[in-house]
TORLUM-858705 format. One record per residue (C-alpha): residue in three letters; z, y, x. Coordinates in nm, 3 decimals, m for minus. Layout:
BEGIN
@rest->Ala; w->Z; v->Y; u->X;
...
REM end
This chain:
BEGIN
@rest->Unk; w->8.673; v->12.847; u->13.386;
@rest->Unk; w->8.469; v->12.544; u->13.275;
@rest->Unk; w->8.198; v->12.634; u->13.026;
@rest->Unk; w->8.276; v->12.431; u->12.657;
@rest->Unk; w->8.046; v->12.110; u->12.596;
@rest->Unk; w->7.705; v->12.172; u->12.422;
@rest->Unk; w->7.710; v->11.960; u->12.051;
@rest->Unk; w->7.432; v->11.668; u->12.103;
@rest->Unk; w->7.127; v->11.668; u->11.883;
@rest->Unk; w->7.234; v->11.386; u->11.745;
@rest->Unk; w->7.616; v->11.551; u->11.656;
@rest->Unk; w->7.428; v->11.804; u->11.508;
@rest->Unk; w->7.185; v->11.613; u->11.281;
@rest->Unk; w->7.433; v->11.402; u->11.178;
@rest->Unk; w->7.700; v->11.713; u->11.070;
@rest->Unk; w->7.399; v->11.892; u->10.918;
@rest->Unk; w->7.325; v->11.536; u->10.664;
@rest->Unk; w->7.665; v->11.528; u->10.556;
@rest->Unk; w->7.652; v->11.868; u->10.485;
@rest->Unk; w->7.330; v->11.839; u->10.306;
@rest->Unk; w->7.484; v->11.504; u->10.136;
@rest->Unk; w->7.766; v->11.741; u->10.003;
@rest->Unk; w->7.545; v->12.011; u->9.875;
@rest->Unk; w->7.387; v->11.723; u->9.665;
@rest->Unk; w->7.638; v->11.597; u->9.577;
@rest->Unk; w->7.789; v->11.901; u->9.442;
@rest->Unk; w->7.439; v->12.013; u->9.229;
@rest->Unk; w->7.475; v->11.668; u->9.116;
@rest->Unk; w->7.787; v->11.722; u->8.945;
@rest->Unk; w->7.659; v->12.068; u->8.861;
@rest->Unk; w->7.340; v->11.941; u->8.672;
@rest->Unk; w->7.537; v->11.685; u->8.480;
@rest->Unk; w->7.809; v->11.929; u->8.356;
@rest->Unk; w->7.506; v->12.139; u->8.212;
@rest->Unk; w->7.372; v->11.909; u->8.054;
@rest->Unk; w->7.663; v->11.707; u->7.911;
@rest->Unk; w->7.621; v->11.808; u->7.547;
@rest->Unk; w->7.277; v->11.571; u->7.560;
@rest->Unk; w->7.299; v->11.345; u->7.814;
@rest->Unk; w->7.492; v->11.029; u->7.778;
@rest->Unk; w->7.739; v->11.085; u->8.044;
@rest->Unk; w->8.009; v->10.793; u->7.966;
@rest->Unk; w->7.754; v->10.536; u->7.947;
@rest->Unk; w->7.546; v->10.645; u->8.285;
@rest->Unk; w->7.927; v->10.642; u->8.505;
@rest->Unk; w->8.022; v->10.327; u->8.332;
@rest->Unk; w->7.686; v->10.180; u->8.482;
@rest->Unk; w->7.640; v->10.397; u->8.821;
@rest->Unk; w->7.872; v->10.154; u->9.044;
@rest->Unk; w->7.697; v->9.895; u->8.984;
@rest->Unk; w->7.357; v->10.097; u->9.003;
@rest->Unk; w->7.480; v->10.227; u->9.373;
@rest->Unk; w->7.507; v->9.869; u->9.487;
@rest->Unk; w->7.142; v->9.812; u->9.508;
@rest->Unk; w->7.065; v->10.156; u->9.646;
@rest->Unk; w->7.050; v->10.246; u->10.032;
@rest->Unk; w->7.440; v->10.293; u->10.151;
@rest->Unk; w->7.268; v->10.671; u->10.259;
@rest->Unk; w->7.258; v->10.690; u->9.841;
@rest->Unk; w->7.614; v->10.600; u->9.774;
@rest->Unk; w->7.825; v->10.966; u->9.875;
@rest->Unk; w->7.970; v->11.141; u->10.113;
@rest->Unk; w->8.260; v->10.877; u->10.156;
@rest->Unk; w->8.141; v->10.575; u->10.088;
@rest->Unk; w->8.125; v->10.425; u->10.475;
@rest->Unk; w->8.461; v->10.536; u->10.560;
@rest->Unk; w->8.610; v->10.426; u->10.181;
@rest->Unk; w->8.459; v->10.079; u->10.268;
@rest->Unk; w->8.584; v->10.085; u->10.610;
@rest->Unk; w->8.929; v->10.147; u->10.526;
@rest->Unk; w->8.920; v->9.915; u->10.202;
@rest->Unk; w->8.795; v->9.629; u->10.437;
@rest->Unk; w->9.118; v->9.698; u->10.672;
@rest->Unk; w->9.325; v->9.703; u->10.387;
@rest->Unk; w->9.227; v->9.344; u->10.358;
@rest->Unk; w->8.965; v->9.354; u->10.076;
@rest->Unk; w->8.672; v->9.099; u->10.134;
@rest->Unk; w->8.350; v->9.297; u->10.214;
@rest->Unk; w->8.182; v->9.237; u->9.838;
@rest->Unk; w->8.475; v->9.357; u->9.694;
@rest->Unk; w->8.545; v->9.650; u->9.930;
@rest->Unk; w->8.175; v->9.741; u->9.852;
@rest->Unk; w->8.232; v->9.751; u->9.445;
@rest->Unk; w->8.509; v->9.972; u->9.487;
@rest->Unk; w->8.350; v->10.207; u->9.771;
@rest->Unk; w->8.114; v->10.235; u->9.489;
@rest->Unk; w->8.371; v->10.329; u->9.198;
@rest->Unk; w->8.527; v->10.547; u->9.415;
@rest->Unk; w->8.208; v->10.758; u->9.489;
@rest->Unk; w->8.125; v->10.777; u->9.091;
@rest->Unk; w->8.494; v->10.836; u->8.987;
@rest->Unk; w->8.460; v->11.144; u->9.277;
@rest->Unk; w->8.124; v->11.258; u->9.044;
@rest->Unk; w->8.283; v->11.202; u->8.715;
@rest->Unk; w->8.559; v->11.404; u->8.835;
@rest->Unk; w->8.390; v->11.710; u->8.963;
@rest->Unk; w->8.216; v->11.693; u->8.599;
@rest->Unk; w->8.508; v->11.686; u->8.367;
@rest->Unk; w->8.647; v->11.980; u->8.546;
@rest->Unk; w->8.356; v->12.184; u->8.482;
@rest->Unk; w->8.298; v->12.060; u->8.148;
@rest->Unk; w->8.665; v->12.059; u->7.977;
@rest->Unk; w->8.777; v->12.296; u->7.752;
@rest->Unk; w->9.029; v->12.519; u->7.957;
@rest->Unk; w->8.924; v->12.851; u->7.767;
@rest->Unk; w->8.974; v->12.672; u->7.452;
@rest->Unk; w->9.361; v->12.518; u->7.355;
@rest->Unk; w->9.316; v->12.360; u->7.048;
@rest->Unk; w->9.004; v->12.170; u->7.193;
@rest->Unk; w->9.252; v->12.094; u->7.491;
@rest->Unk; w->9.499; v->12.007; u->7.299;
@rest->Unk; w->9.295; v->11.726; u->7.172;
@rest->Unk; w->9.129; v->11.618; u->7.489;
@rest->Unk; w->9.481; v->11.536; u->7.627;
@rest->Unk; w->9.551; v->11.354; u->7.323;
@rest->Unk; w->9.308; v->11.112; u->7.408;
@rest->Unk; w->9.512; v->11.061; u->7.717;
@rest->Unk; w->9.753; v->10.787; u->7.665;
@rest->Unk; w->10.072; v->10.800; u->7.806;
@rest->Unk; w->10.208; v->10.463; u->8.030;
@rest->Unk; w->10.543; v->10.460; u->8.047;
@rest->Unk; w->10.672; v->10.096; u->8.015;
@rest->Unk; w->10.974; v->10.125; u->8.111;
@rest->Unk; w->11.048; v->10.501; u->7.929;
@rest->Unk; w->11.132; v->10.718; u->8.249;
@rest->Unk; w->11.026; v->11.010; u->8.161;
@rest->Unk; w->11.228; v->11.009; u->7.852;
@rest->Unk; w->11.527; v->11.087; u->7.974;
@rest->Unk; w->11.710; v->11.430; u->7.945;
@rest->Unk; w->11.803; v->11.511; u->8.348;
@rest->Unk; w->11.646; v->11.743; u->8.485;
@rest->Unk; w->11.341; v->11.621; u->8.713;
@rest->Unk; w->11.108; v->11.755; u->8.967;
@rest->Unk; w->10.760; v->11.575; u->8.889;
@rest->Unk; w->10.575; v->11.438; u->9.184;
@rest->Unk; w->10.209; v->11.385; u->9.114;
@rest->Unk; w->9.947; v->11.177; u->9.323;
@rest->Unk; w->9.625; v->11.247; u->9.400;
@rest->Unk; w->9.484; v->10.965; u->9.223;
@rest->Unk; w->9.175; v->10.982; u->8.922;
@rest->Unk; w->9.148; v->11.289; u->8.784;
@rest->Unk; w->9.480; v->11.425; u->8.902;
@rest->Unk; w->9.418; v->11.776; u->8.749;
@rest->Unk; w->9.459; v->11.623; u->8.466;
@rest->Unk; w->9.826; v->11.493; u->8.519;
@rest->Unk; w->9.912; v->11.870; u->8.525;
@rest->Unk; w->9.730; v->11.914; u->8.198;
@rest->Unk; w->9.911; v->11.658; u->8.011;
@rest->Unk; w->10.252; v->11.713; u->8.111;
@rest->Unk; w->10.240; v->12.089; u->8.029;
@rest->Unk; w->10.029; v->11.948; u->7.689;
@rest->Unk; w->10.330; v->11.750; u->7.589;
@rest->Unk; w->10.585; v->12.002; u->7.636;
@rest->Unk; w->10.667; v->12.092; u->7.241;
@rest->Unk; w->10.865; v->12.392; u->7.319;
@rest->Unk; w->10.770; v->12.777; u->7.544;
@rest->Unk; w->10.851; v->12.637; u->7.895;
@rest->Unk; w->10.854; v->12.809; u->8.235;
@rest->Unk; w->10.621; v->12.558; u->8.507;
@rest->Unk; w->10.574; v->12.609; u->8.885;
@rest->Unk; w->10.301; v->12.489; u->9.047;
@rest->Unk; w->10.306; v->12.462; u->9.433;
@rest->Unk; w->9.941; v->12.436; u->9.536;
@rest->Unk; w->9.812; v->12.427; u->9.907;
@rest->Unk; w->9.455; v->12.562; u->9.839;
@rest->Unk; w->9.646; v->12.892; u->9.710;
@rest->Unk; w->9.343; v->13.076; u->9.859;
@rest->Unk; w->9.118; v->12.902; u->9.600;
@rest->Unk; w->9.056; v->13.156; u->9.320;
@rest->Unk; w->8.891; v->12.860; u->9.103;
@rest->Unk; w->9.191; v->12.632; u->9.132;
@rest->Unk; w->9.455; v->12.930; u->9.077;
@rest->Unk; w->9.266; v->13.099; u->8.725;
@rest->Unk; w->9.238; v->12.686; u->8.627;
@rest->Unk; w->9.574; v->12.658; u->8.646;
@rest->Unk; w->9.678; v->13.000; u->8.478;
@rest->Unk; w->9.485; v->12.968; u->8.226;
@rest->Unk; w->9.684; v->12.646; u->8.105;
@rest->Unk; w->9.951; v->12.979; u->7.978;
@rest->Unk; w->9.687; v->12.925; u->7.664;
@rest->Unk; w->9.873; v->12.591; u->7.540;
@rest->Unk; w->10.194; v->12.821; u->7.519;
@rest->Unk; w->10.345; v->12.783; u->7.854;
@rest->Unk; w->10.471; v->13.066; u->8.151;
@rest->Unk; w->10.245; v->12.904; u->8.471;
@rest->Unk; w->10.340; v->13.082; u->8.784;
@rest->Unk; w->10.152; v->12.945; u->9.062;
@rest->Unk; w->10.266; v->12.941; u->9.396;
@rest->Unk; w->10.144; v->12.954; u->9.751;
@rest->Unk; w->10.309; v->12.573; u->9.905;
@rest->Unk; w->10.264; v->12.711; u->10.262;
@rest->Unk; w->10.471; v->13.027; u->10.220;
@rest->Unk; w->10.821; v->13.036; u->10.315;
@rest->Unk; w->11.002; v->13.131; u->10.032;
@rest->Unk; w->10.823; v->12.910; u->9.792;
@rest->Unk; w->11.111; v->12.626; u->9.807;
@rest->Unk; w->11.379; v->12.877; u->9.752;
@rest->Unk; w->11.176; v->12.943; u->9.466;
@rest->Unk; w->11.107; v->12.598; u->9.354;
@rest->Unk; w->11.528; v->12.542; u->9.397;
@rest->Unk; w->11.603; v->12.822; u->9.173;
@rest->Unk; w->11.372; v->12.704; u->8.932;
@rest->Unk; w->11.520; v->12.369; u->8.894;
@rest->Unk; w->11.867; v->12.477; u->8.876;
@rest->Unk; w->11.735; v->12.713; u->8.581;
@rest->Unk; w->11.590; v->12.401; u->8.458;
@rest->Unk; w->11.232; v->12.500; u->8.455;
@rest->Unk; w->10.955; v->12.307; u->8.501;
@rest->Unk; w->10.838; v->12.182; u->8.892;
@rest->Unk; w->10.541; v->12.008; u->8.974;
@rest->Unk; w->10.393; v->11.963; u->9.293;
@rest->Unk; w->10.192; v->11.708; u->9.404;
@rest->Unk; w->10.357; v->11.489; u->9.658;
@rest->Unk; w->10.094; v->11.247; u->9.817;
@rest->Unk; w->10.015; v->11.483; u->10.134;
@rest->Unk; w->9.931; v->11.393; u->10.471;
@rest->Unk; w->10.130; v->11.563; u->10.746;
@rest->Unk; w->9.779; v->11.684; u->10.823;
@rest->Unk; w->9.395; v->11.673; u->10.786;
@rest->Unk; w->9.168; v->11.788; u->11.054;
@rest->Unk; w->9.318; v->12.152; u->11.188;
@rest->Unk; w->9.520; v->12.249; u->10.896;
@rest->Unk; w->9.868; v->12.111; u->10.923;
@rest->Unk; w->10.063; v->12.103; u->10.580;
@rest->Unk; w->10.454; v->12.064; u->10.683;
@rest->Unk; w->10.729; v->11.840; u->10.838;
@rest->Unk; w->10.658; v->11.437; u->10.839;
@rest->Unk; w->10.845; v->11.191; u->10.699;
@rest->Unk; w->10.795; v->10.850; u->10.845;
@rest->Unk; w->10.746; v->10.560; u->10.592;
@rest->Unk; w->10.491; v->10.296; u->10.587;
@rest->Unk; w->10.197; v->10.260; u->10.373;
@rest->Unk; w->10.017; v->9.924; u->10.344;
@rest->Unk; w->10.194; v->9.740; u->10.629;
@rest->Unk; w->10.169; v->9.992; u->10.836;
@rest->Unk; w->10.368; v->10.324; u->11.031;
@rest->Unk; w->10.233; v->10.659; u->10.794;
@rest->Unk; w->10.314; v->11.027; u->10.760;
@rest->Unk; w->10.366; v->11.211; u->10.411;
@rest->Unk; w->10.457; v->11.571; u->10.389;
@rest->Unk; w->10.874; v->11.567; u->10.368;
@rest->Unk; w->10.902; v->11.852; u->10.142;
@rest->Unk; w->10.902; v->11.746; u->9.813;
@rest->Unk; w->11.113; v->11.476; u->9.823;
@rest->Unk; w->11.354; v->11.612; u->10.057;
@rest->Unk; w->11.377; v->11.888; u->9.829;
@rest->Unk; w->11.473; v->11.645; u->9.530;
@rest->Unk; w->11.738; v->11.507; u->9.731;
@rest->Unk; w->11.910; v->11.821; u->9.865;
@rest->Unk; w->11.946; v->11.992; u->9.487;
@rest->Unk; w->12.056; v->11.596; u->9.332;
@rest->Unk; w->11.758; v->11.617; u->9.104;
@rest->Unk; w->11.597; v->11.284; u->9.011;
@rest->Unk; w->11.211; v->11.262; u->9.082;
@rest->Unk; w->10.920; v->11.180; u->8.796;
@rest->Unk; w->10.606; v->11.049; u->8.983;
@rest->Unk; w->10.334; v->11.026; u->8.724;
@rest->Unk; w->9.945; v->10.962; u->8.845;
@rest->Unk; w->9.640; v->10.949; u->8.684;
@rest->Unk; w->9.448; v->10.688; u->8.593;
@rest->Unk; w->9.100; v->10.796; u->8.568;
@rest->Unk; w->8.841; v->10.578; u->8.359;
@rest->Unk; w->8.463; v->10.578; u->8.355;
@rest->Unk; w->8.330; v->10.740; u->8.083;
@rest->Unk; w->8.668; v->10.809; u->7.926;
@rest->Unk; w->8.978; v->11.088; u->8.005;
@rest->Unk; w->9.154; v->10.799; u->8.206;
@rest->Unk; w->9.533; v->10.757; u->8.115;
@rest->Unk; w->9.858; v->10.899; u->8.254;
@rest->Unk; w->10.111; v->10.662; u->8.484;
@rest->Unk; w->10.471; v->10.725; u->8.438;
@rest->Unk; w->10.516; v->10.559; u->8.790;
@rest->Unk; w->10.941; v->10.578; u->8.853;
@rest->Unk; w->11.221; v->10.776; u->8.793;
@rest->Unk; w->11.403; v->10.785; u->9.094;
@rest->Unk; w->11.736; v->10.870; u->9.067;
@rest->Unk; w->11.887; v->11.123; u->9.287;
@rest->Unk; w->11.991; v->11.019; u->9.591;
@rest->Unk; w->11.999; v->11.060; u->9.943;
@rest->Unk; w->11.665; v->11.118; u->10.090;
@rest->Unk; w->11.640; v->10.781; u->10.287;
@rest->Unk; w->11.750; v->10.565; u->9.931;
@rest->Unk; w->11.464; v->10.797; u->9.709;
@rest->Unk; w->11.184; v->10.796; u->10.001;
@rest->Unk; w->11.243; v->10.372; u->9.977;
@rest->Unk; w->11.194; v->10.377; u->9.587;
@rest->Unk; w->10.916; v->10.652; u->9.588;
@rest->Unk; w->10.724; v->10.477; u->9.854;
@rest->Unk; w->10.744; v->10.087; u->9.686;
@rest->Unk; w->10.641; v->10.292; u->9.372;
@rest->Unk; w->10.307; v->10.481; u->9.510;
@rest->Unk; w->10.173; v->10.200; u->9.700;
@rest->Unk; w->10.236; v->9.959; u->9.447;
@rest->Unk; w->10.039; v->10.190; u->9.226;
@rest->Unk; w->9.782; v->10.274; u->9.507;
@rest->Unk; w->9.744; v->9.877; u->9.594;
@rest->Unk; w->9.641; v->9.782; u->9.213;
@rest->Unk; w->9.374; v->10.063; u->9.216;
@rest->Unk; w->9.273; v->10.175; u->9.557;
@rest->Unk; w->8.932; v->10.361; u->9.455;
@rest->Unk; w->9.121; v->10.601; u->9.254;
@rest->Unk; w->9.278; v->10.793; u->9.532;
@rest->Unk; w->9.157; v->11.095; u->9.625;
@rest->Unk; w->9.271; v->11.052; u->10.035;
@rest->Unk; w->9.150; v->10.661; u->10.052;
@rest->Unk; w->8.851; v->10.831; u->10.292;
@rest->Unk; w->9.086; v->10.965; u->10.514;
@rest->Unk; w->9.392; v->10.677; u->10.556;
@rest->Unk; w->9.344; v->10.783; u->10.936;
@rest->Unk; w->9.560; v->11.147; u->10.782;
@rest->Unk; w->9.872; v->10.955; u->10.741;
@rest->Unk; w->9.842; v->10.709; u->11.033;
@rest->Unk; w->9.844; v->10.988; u->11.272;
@rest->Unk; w->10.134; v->11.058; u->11.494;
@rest->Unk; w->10.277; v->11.460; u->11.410;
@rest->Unk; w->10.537; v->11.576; u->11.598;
@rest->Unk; w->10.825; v->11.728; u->11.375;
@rest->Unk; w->10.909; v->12.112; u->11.455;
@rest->Unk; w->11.244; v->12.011; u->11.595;
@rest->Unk; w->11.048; v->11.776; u->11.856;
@rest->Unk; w->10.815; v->12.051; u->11.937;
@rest->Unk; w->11.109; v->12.316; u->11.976;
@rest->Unk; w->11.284; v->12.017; u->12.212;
@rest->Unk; w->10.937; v->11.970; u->12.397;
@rest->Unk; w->10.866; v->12.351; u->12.439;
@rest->Unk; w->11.218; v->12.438; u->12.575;
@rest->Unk; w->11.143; v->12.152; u->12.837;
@rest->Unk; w->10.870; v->12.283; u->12.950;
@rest->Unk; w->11.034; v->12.652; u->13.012;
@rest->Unk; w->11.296; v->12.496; u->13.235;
@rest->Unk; w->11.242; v->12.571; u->13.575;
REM end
């Protein structure tokens, strides 16, 4: 048996300044949030992109290289890819400050923080009576998306809310503690297997759904469910199928809303579509020209633009690896 490969020095040194990049990055946020009732936070992320240009790319987050790597294959010219590598790395900051800093414990005073959320809905999708699962993206401040659609619920409403870091206690008591604006929040584990029998008898009860839908297959080791093939800017990608496979089996249209995050401001909310139910192949078309258009007009706003490699990579559905596994047990 062949002893495992020794990490380099240089492997090492370079995992341990990311890591120590992180930890900054995180007390950043940290400091800020303390001292938000004094400082002049909107003004200082309004200016920090364009203060991060002049500073050493070492100085610009966590991301940045691989957000203006992938911007730069997108087709961006490298001055532009750089501006938005920038906004991208202060948008991450001003996010991990508003959720330390906004009043969850408090309703009334979140009641009027999502008021100064606008609403985009153009073309009035998400007025309409049928019943809808909402598919979120991880774009802005997406937490915030959850907030204002449970905000602008006038009546005592039943939501479920799939989440995939279920083993997160911050993320879970964030999410129950939205029950305060007058709401029943059950959360749910996404990677358990009765959660979309749960999620189906939900809808049909016409409750509340949201889950977010903008998933890789998989990032790193942790593998979050079947692919569905699509393409995303021009190219073969990989989302997680669940969601909208799930709309399609019960006949439920699909509400894709996203958040629009702005510096120094709450951002807005994008009603994106309303796509009609359908079968899965006709709804996957409509939801896909919908999120990349979306996506394309703002690409520093989502979350996974530092790891585009997530949804280029081939995964191997369960029914190829059952088909691959039995071939291998033939004699």
């Amino acid at each position: 048996m062949t002893e495992p490969q020794r990490v380099s020095v240089r492997v090492r040194y370079w995992l341990l300044r990311k890591h120590v990049r992180a930890r900054l990055a995180w007390l950043l946020a940290g400091g800020l949030a303390w001292g938000a009732p004094v400082l002049p936070l909107a003004g200082l992320f309004r200016l920090l992109p364009a203060l991060l240009e002049h500073l050493p790319t070492a100085w610009r987050g966590v991301d940045y290289s691989l957000c203006r790597q992938n911007l730069e294959a997108l087709g961006h010219p490298p001055t532009q890819a750089t501006a938005l590598a920038c906004r991208h790395a202060v948008l991450q900051w001003q996010r991990a400050v508003h959720e330390r800093v906004y009043p969850r414990h408090q309703p009334e005073a979140l009641r009027a923080w999502v008021r100064r959320i606008p609403e985009v809905d153009p073309q009035g999708c998400g007025a309409a009576s049928r019943p809808a699962l909402y598919l979120l993206t991880h774009t802005g401040e997406y937490w915030m998306a959850v907030v204002s659609v449970m905000a602008r619920e006038r009546l005592p409403t039943r939501f479920l809310i799939p989440v995939w870091n279920f083993s997160d206690p911050f993320t879970r008591a964030s999410l129950l503690q939205l029950e305060g604006l007058g709401h029943d929040v059950e959360v749910l584990d996404a990677a358990h297997p009765a959660t979309a029998l749960a999620m189906a008898r939900a809808l049909k009860r016409g409750e509340r759904v949201i889950v977010f839908c903008d998933l890789p297959v998989s990032v790193g080791a942790l593998h979050f469910g079947e692919p569905l093939p699509g393409r995303l800017f021009r190219r073969p990608a990989q989302f997680v199928k669940g969601p909208l496979f799930l709309a399609a089996k019960l006949r439920c249209d699909a509400l894709l809303l996203g958040h629009r995050a702005v510096l120094g401001a709450e951002g807005e909310v994008h009603v994106l579509a309303r796509i009609p139910a359908a079968p899965l192949e006709i709804m996957q078309m409509a939801w896909m020209t919908a999120l990349e258009r979306f996506l394309a007009a703002a690409p520093e706003q989502w979350l996974y633009l530092p790891r585009l490699e997530a949804f280029y990579h081939r995964q191997r559905s369960t029914a190829e690896q059952r088909r691959a596994a039995g071939g291998r047990g033939r004699p």
